[in-house]
Biotite code that builds the C-alpha atoms (Angstrom):
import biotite.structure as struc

atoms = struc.array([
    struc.Atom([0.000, 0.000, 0.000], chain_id="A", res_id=1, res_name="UNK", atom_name="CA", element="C"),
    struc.Atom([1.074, 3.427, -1.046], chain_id="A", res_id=2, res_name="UNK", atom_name="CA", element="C"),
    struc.Atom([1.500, 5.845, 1.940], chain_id="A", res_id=3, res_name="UNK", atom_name="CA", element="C"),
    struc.Atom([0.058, 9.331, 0.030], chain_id="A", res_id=4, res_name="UNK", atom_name="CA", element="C"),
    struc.Atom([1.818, 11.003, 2.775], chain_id="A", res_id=5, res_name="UNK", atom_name="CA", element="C"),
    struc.Atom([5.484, 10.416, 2.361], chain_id="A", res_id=6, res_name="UNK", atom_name="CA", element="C"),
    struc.Atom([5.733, 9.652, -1.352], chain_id="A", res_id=7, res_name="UNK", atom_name="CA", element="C"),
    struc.Atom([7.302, 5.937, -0.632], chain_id="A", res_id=8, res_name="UNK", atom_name="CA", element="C"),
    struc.Atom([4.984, 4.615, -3.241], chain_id="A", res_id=9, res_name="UNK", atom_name="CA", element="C"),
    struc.Atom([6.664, 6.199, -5.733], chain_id="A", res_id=10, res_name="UNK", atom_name="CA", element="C"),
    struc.Atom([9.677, 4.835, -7.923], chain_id="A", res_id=11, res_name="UNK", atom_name="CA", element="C"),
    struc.Atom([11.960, 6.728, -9.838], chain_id="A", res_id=12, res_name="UNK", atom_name="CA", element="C"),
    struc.Atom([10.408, 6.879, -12.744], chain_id="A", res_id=13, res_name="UNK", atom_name="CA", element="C"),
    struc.Atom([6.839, 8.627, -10.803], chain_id="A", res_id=14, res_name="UNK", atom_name="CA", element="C"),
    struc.Atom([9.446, 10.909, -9.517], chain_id="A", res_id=15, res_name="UNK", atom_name="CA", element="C"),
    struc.Atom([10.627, 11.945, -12.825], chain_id="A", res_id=16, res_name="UNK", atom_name="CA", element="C"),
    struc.Atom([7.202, 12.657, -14.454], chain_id="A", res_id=17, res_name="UNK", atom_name="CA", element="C"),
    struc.Atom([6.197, 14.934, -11.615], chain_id="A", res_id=18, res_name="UNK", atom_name="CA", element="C"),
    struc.Atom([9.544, 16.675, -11.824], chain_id="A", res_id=19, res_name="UNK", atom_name="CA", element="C"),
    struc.Atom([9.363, 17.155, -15.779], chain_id="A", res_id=20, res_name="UNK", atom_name="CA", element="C"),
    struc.Atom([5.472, 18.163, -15.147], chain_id="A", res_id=21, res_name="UNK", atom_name="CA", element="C"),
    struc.Atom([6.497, 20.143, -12.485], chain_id="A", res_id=22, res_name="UNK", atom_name="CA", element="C"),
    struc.Atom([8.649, 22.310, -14.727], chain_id="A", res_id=23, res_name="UNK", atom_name="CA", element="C"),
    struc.Atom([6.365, 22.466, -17.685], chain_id="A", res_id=24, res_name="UNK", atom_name="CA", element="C"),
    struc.Atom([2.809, 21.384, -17.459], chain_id="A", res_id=25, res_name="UNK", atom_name="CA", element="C"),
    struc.Atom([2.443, 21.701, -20.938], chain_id="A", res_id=26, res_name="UNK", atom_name="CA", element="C"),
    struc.Atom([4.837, 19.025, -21.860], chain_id="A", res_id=27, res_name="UNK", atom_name="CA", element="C"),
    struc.Atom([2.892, 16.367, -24.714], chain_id="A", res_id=28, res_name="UNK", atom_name="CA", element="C"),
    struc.Atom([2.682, 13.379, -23.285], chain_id="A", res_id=29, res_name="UNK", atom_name="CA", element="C"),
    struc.Atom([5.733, 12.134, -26.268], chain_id="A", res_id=30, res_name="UNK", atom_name="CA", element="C"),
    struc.Atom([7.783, 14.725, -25.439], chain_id="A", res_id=31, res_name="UNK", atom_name="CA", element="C"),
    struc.Atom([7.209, 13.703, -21.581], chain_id="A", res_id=32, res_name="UNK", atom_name="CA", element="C"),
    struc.Atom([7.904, 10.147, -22.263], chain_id="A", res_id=33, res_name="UNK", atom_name="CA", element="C"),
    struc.Atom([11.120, 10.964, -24.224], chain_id="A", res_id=34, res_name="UNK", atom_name="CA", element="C"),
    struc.Atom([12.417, 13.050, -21.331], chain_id="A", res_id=35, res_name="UNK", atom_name="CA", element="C"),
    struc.Atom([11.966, 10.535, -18.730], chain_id="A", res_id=36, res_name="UNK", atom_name="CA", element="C"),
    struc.Atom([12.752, 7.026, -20.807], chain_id="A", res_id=37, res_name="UNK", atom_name="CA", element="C"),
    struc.Atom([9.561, 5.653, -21.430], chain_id="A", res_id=38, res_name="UNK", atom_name="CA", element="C"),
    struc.Atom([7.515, 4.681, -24.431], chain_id="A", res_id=39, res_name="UNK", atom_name="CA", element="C"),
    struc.Atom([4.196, 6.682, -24.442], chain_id="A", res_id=40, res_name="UNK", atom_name="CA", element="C"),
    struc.Atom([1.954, 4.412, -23.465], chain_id="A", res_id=41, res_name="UNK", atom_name="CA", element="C"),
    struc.Atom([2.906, 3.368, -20.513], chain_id="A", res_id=42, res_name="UNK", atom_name="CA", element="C"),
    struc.Atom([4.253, 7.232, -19.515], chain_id="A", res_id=43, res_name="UNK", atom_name="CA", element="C"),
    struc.Atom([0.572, 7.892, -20.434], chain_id="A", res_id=44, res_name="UNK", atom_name="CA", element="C"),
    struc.Atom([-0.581, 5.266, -17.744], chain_id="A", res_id=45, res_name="UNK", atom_name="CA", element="C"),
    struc.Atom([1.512, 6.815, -15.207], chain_id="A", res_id=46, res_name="UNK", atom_name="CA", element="C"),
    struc.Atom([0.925, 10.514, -15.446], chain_id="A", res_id=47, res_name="UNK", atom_name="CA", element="C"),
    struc.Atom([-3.387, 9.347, -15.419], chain_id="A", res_id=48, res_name="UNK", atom_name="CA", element="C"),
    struc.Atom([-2.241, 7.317, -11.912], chain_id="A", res_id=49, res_name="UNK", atom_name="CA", element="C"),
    struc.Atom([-0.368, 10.122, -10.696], chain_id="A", res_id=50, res_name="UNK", atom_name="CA", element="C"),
    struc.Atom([-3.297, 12.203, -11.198], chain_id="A", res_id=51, res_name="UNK", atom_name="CA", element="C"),
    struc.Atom([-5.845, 9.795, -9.803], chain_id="A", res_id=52, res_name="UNK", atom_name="CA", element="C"),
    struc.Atom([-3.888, 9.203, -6.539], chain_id="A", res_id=53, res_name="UNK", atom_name="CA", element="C"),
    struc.Atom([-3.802, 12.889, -6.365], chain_id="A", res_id=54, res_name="UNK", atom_name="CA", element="C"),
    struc.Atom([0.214, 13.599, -6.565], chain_id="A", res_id=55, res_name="UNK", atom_name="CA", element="C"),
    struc.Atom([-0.830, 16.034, -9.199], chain_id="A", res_id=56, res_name="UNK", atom_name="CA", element="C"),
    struc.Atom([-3.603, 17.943, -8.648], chain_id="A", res_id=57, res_name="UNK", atom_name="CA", element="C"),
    struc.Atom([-4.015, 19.917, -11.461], chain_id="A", res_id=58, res_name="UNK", atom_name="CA", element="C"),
    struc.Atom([-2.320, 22.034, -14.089], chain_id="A", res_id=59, res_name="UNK", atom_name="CA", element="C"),
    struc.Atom([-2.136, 26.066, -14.829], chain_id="A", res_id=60, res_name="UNK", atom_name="CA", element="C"),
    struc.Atom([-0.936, 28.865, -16.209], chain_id="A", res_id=61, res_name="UNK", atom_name="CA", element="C"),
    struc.Atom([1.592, 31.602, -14.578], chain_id="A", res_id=62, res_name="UNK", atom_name="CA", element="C"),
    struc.Atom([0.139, 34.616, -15.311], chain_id="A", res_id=63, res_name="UNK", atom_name="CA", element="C"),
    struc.Atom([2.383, 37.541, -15.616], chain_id="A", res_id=64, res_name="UNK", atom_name="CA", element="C"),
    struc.Atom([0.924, 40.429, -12.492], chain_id="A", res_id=65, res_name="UNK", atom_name="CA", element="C"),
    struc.Atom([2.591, 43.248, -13.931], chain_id="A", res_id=66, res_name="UNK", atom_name="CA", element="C"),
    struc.Atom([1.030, 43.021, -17.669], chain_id="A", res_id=67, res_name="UNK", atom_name="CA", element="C"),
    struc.Atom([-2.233, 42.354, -15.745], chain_id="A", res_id=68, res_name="UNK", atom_name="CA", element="C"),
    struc.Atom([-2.335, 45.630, -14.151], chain_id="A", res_id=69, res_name="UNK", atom_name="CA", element="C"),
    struc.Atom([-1.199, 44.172, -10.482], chain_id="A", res_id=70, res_name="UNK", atom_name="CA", element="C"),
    struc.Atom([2.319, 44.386, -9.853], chain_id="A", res_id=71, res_name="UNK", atom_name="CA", element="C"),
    struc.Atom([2.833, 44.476, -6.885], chain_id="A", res_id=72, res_name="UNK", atom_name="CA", element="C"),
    struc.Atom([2.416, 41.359, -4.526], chain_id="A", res_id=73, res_name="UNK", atom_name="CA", element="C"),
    struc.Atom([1.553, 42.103, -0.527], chain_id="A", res_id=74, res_name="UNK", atom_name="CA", element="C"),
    struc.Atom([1.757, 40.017, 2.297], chain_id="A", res_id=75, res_name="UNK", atom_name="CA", element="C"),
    struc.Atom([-0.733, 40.446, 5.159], chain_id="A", res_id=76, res_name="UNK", atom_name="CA", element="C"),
    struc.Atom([-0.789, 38.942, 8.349], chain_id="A", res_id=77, res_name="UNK", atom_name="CA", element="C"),
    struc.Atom([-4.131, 38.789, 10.244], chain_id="A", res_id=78, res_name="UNK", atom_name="CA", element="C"),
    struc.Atom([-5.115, 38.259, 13.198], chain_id="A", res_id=79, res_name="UNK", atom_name="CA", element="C"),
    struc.Atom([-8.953, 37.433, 14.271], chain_id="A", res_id=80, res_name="UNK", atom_name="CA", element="C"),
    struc.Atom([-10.612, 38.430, 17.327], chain_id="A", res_id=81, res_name="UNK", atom_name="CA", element="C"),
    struc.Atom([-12.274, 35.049, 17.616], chain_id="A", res_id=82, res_name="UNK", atom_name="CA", element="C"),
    struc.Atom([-11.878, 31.634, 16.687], chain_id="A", res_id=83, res_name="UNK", atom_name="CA", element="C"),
    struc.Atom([-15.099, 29.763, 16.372], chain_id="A", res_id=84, res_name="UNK", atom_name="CA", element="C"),
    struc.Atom([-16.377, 27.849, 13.194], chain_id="A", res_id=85, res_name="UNK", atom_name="CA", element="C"),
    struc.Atom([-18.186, 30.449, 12.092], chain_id="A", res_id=86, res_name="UNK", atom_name="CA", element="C"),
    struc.Atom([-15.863, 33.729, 11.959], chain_id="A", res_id=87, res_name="UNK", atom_name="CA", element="C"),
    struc.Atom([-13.286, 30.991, 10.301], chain_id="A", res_id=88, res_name="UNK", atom_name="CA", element="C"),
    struc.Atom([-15.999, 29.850, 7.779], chain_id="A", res_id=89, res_name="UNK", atom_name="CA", element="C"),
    struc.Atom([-16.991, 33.555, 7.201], chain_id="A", res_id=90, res_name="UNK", atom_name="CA", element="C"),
    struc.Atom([-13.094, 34.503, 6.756], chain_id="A", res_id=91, res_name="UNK", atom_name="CA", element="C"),
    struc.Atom([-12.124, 31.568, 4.122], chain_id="A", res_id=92, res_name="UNK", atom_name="CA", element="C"),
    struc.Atom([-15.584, 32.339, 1.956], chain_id="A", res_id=93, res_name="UNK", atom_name="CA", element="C"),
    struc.Atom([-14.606, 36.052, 1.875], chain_id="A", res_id=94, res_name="UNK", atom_name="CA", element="C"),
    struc.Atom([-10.880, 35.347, 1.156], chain_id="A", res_id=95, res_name="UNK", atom_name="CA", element="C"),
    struc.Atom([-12.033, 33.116, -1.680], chain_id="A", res_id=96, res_name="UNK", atom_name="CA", element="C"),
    struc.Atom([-14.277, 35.556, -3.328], chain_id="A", res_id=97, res_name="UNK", atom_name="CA", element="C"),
    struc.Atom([-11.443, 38.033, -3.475], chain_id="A", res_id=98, res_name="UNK", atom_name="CA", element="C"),
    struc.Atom([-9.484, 38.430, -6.880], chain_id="A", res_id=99, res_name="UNK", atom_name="CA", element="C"),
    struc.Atom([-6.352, 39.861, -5.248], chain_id="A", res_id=100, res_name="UNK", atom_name="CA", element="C"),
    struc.Atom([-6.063, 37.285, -2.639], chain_id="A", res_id=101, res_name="UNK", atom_name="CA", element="C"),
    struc.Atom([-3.818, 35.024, -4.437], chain_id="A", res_id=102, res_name="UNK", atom_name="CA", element="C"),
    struc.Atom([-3.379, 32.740, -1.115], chain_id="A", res_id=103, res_name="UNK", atom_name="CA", element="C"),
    struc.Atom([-4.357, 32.067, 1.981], chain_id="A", res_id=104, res_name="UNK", atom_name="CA", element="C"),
    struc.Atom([-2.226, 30.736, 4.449], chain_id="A", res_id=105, res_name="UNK", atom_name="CA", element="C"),
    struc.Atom([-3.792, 29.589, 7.917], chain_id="A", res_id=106, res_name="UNK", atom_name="CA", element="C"),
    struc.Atom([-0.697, 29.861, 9.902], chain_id="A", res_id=107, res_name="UNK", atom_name="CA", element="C"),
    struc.Atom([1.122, 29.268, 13.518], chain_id="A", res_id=108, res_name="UNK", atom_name="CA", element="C"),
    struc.Atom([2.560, 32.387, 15.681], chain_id="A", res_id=109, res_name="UNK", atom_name="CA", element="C"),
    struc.Atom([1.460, 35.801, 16.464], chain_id="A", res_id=110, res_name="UNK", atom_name="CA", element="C"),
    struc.Atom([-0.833, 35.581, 13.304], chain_id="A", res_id=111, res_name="UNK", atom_name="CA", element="C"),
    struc.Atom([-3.825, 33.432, 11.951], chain_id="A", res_id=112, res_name="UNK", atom_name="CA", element="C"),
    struc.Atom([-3.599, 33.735, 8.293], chain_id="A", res_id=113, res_name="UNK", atom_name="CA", element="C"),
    struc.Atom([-1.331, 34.881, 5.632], chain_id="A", res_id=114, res_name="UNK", atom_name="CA", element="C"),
    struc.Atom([-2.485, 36.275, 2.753], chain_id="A", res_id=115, res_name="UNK", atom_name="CA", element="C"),
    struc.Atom([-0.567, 36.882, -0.694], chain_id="A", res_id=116, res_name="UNK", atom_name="CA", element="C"),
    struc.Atom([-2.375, 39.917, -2.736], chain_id="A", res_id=117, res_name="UNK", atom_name="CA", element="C"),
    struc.Atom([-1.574, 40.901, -5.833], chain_id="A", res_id=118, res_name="UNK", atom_name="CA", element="C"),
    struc.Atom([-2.534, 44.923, -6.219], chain_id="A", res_id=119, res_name="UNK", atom_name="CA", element="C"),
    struc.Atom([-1.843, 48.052, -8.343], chain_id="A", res_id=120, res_name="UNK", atom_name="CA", element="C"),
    struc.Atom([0.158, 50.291, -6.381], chain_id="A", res_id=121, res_name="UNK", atom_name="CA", element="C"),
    struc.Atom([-0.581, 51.244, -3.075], chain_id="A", res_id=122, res_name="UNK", atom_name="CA", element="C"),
    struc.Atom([-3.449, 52.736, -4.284], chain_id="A", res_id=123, res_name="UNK", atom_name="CA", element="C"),
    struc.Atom([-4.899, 49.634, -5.471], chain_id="A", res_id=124, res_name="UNK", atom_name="CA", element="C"),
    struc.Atom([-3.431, 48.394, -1.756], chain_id="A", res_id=125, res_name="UNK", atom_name="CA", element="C"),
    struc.Atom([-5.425, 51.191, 0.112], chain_id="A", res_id=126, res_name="UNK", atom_name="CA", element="C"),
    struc.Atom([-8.398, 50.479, -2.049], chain_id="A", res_id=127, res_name="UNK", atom_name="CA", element="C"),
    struc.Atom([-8.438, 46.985, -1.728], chain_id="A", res_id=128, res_name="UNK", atom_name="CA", element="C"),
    struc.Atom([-7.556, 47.721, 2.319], chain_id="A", res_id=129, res_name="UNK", atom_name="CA", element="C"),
    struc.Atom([-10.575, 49.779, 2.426], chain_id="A", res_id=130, res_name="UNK", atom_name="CA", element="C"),
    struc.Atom([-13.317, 48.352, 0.215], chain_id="A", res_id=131, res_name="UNK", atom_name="CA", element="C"),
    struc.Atom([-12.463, 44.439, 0.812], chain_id="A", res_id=132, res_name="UNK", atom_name="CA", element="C"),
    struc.Atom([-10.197, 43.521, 3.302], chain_id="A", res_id=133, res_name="UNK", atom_name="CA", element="C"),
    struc.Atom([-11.210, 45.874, 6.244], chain_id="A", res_id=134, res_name="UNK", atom_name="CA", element="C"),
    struc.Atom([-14.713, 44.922, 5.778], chain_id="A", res_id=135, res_name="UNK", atom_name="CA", element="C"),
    struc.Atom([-14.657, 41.579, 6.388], chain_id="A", res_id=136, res_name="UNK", atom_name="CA", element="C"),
    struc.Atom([-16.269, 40.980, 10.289], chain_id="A", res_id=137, res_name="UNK", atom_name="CA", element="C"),
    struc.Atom([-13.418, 39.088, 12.923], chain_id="A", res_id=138, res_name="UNK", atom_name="CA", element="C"),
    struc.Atom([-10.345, 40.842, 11.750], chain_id="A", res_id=139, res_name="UNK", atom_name="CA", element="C"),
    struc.Atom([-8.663, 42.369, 15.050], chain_id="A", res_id=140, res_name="UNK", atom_name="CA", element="C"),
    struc.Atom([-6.221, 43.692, 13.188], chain_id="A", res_id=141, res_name="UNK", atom_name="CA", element="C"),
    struc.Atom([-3.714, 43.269, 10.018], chain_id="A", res_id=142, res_name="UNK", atom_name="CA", element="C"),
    struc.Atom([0.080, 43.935, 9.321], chain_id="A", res_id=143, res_name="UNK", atom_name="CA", element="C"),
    struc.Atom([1.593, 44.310, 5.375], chain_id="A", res_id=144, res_name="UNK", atom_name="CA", element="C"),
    struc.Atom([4.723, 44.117, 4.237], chain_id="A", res_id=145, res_name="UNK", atom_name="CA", element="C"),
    struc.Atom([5.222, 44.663, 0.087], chain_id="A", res_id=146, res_name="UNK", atom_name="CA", element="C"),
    struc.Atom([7.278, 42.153, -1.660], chain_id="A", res_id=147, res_name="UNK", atom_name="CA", element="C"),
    struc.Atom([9.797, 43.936, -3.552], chain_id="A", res_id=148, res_name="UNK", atom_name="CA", element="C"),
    struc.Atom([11.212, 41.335, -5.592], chain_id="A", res_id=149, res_name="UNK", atom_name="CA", element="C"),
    struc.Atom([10.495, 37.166, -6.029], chain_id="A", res_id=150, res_name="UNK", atom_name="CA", element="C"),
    struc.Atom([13.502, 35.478, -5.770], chain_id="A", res_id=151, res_name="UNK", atom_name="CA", element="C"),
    struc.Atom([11.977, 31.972, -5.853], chain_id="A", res_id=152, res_name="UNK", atom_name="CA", element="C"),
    struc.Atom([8.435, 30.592, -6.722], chain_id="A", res_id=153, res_name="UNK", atom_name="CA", element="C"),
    struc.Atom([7.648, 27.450, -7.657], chain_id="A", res_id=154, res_name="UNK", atom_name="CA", element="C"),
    struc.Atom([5.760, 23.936, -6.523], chain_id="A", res_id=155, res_name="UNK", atom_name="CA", element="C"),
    struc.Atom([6.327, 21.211, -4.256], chain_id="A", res_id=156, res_name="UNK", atom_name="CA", element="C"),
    struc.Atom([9.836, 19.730, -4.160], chain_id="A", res_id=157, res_name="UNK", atom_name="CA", element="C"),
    struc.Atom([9.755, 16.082, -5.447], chain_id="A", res_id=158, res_name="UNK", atom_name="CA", element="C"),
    struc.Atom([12.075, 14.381, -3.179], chain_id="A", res_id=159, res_name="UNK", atom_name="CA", element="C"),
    struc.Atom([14.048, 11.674, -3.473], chain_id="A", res_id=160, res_name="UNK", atom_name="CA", element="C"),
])
């Protein structure tokens, strides 16, 4: 039996689809086969298992913020002034109904969440402050710091 948690189930080969797919999603399934030395049939068979287990989840685009009109990328910690179930249902269904909230991190420390926004400016940050963010009920209060450059983004590391 596979433990989903650890990766053992996976052989070398698994390891080298997801790290090909991992670095281009868009990869033909030939083209995927070639780079990790398998015929395409059975490559085919694995990448389908891979995705039925759940090791991939899905596939998308990287959007560029900056040609979008949003190019700057915020991080805000928040704190809540309560915990129950339903100022933490209330906070994920308004966080998910945001366009700039890119992610939402629920998180350990002096903070509950982490969010990653994606804004114009900071006058698209003091309008989305205002007209979104500070009008969502069971914030207690909130702490920004702009990201001024990306040094790394990317996926889950395949280990090993």
């Amino acid at each position: 039996m596979k433990d989903e948690t650890s990766g053992v189930g996976l052989d070398a080969i698994d390891r080298r689809i997801l790290r090909e797919l991992s670095r281009d999603g868009r990869l033909s399934n030939a083209a995927l086969a070639e780079r990790v030395g398998l015929s395409p049939s059975p490559c085919w068979q694995r990448t389908r298992r891979l995705e039925s287990e759940g090791y991939i989840r899905g596939y998308a685009a990287v959007l560029d913020g900056a040609k979008l009109g949003v190019p700057e990328t915020v991080l805000i910690e928040v704190t809540l002034d309560r915990h129950d179930d339903a100022v933490l249902e209330t906070f994920g269904r308004q966080m998910a109904g945001m366009p700039e909230v890119i992610e939402v991190w629920l998180v350990t420390g002096e903070y509950d969440y982490i969010l990653k926004v994606a804004v114009n400016g900071t006058r698209g940050y003091e309008e989305f402050l205002h007209k979104r963010l500070y009008r969502v009920p069971g914030i207690r209060n909130s702490r920004s710091s702009f990201a001024l450059r990306c040094l790394k983004s990317g996926g889950v590391p395949v280990p090993d």
